[in-house]
C-alpha positions as CSV (number, residue, x, y, z in Angstrom):
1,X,-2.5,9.5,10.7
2,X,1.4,9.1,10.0
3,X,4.1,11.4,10.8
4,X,7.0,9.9,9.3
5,X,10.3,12.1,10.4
6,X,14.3,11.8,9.6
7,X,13.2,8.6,8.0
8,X,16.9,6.3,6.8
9,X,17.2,2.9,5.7
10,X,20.4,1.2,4.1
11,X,21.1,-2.4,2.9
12,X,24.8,-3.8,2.7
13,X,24.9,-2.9,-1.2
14,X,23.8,0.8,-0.7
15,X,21.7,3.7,0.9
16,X,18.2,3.4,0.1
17,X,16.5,6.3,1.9
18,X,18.0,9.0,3.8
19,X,16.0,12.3,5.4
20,X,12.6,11.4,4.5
21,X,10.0,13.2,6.3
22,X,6.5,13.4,5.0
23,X,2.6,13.4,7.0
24,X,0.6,11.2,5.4
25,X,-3.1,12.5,6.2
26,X,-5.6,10.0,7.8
27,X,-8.9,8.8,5.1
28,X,-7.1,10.2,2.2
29,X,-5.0,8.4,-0.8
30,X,-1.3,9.6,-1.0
31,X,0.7,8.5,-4.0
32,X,4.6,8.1,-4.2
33,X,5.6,9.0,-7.3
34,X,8.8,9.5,-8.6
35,X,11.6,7.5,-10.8
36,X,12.8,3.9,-10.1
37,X,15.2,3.5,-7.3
38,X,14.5,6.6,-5.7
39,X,12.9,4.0,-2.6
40,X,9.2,4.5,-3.2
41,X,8.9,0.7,-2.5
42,X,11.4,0.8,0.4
43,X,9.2,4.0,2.0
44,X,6.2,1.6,1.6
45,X,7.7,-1.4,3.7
46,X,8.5,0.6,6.7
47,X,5.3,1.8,7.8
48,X,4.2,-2.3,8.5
49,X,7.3,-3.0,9.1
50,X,8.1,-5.7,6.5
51,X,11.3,-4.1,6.1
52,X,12.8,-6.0,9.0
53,X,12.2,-9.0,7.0
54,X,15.0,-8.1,4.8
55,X,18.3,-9.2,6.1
56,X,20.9,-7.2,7.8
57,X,18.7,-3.7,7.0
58,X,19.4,-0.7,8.6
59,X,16.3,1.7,9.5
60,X,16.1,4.5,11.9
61,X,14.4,7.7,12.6
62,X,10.7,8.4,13.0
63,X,7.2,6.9,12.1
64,X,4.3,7.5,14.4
65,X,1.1,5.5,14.0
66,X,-1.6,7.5,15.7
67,X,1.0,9.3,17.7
68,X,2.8,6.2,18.7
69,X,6.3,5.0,17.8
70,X,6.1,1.6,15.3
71,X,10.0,1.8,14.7
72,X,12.5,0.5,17.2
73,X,10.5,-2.3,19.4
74,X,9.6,-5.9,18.0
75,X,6.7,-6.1,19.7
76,X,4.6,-4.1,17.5
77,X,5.2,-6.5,14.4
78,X,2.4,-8.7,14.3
79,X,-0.7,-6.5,15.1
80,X,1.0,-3.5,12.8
81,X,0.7,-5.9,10.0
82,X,-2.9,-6.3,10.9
83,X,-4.1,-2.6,11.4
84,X,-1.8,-1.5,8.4
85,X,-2.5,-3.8,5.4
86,X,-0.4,-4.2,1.8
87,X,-1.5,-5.0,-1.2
88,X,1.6,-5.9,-3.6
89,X,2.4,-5.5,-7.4
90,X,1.7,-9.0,-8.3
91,X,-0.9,-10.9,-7.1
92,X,-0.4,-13.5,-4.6
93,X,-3.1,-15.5,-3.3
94,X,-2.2,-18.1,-1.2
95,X,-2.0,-21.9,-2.9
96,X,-5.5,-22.5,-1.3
97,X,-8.9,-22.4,-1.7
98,X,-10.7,-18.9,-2.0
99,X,-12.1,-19.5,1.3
100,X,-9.2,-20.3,3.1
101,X,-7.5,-17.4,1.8
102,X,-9.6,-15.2,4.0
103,X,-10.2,-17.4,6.9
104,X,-6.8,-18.2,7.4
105,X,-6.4,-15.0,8.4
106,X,-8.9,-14.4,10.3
107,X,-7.4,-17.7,12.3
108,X,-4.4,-16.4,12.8
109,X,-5.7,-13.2,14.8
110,X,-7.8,-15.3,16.6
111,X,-11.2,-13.0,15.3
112,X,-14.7,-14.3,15.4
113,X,-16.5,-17.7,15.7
114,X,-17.1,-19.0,12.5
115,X,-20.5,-17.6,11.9
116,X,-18.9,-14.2,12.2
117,X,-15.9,-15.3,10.1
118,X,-18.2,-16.1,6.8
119,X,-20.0,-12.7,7.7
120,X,-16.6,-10.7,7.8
121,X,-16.0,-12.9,4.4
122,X,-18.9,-12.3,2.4
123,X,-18.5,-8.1,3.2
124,X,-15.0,-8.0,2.2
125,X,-15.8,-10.2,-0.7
126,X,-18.8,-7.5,-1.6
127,X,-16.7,-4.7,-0.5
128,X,-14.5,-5.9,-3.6
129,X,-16.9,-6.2,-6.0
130,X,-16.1,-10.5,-6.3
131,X,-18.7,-12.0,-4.1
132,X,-21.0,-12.3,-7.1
133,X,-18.4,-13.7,-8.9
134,X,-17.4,-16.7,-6.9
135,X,-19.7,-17.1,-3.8
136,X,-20.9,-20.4,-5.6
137,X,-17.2,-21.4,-6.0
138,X,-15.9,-20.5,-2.8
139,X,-13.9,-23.5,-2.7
140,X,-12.2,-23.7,-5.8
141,X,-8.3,-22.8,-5.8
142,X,-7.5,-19.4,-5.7
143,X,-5.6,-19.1,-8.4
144,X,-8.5,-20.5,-10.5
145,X,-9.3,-16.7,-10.5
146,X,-8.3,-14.3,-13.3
147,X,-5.5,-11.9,-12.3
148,X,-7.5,-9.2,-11.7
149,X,-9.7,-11.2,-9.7
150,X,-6.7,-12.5,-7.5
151,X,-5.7,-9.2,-7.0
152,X,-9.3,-8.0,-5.4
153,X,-9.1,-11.2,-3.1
154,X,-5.9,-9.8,-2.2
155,X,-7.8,-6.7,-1.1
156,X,-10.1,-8.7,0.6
157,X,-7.9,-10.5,2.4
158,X,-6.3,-7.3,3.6
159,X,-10.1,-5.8,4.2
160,X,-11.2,-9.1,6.1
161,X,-8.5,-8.2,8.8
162,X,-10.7,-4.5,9.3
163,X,-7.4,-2.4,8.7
164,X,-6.5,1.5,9.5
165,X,-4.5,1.7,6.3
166,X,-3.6,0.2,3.0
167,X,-0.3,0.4,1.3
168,X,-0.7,-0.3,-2.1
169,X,2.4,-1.5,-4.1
170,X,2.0,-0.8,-7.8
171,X,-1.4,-2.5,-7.3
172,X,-2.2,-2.8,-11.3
173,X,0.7,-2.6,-13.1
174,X,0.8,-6.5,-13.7
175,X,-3.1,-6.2,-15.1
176,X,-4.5,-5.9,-18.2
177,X,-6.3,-2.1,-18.5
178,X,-9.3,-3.6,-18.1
179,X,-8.6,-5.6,-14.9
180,X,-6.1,-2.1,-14.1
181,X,-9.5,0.1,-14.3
182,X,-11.7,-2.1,-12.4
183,X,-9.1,-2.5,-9.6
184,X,-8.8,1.4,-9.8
185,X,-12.6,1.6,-9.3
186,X,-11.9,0.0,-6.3
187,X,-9.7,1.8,-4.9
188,X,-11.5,4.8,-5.5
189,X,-14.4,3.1,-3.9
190,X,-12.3,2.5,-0.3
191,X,-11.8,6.7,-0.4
192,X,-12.5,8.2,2.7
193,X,-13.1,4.5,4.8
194,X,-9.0,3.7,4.7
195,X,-5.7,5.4,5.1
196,X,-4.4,4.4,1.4
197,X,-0.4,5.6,0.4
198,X,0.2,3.9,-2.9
199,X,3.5,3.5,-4.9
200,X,2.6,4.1,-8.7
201,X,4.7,5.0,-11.9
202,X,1.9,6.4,-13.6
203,X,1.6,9.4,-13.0
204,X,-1.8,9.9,-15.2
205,X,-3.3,7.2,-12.7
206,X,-1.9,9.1,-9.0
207,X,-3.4,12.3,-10.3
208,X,-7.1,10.3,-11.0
209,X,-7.1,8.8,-7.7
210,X,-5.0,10.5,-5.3
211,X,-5.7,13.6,-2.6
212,X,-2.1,13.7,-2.2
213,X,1.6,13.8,-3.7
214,X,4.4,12.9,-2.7
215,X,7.2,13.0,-5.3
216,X,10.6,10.7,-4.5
217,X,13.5,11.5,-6.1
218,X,17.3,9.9,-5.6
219,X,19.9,12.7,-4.1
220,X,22.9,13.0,-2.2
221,X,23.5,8.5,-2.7
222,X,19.5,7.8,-1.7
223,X,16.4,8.4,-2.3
224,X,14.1,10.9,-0.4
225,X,10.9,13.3,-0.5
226,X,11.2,16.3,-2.2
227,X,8.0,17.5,-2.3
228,X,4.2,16.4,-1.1
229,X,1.2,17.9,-1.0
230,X,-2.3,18.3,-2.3
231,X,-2.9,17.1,-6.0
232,X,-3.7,20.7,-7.2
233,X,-1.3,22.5,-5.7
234,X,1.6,20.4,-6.2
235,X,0.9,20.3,-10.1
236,X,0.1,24.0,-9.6
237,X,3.4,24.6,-7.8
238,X,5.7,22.2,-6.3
239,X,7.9,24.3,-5.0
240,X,11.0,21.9,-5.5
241,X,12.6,22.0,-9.5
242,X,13.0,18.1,-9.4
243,X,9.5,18.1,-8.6
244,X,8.2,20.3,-11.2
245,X,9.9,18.5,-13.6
246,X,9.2,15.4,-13.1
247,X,5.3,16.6,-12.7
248,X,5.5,18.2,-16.1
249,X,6.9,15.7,-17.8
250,X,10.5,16.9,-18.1
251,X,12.7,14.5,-16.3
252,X,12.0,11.1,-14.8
């Protein structure tokens, strides 16, 4: 689904990553693990381009969506950001109702009459698990919710838009474990119907709900890959020593 090849990017302070190549596979969930700073977050924010956001950023080398090239053309911005979806570490629902969260995006892609708009709302609403919860207070604020409930409308404002993939920024480290659990429920639910690469420092949590490692670690001034592959075999064998170590609890 995303060949990412030769990957760089650097800031004005410093080098953030430097020789990253990794394939994430298409329908699985692929975890970036690794120690802070090593530009797990970084890695994320390239593959929707939200990294050009940032100013005076440096990025080059590879990333193929589908076999095409999402690096190195402007064009591609605005419907990347809809077919590749991000969910971040804290939740941030829009200072609006919870009805507008979802059709305002729909708007702004110009999808559906409005008839299909509620539909695409109510399934992405159920495809959360919150449509029980608030379709009788659909026009309350958002941030009426819980946090764990702002964070599944932030799914399902993602979900409403009928993405290819979801990058999923720390997605429950600002929750409760009981809002954390539910949201991981959730994730494990999208398995198989999404692309999903997620950021996480718990490791405990990328081995319950990932297919697929990819361990970041900082060398030579940046951060890169060092490793990736399937759950099993990378606890197994990682085949790199920062890796293993970090894996196993040594280092990070």
């Amino acid at each position: 689904m995303i060949t990412i090849s030769d990957l760089a990017v650097s800031y004005p302070c410093c080098d953030a990553l430097h020789q990253v190549s990794l394939n994430i596979p298409k329908g699985a969930i692929t975890a970036l693990v690794g120690p802070s700073g090593c530009g797990k977050s970084s890695l994320l924010m390239c593959l929707n381009r939200l990294i050009d956001m940032i100013p005076q950023v440096q990025v080059s080398g590879s990333i193929l969506l589908d076999g095409k090239e999402i690096l190195n053309t402007k064009k591609v911005a605005p419907e990347l950001r809809r077919r590749v979806g991000m969910i971040f570490q804290k939740p941030n629902p829009f200072p609006m109702s919870i009805r507008k969260n979802l059709q305002l995006a729909m708007r702004e892609f110009g999808m559906g009459d409005r008839q299909q708009r509620e539909q695409r709302m109510r399934k992405a609403l159920q495809d959360v698990g919150l449509w029980d919860e608030v379709a009788n207070r659909l026009d309350a604020p958002a941030d009426s919710l819980s946090g764990g409930q702002q964070q599944r409308l932030c799914f399902a404002r993602a979900l409403v838009l009928e993405p290819e993939v979801l990058l999923l920024d720390e997605p429950c480290s600002a929750l409760d474990p009981i809002a954390a659990a539910v949201v991981e429920q959730l994730i494990e639910n999208l398995r198989g119907d999404y692309t999903i690469v997620m950021v996480t420092h718990n490791l405990a949590q990328a081995v319950r709900l990932a297919d697929h490692l990819a361990v970041c670690w900082y060398q030579d001034g940046a951060g890169t890959v060092v490793a990736s592959g399937p759950v099993k075999s990378m606890l197994a064998d990682s085949g790199n020593e920062f890796a293993t170590a970090y894996l196993t609890g040594q280092r990070g």
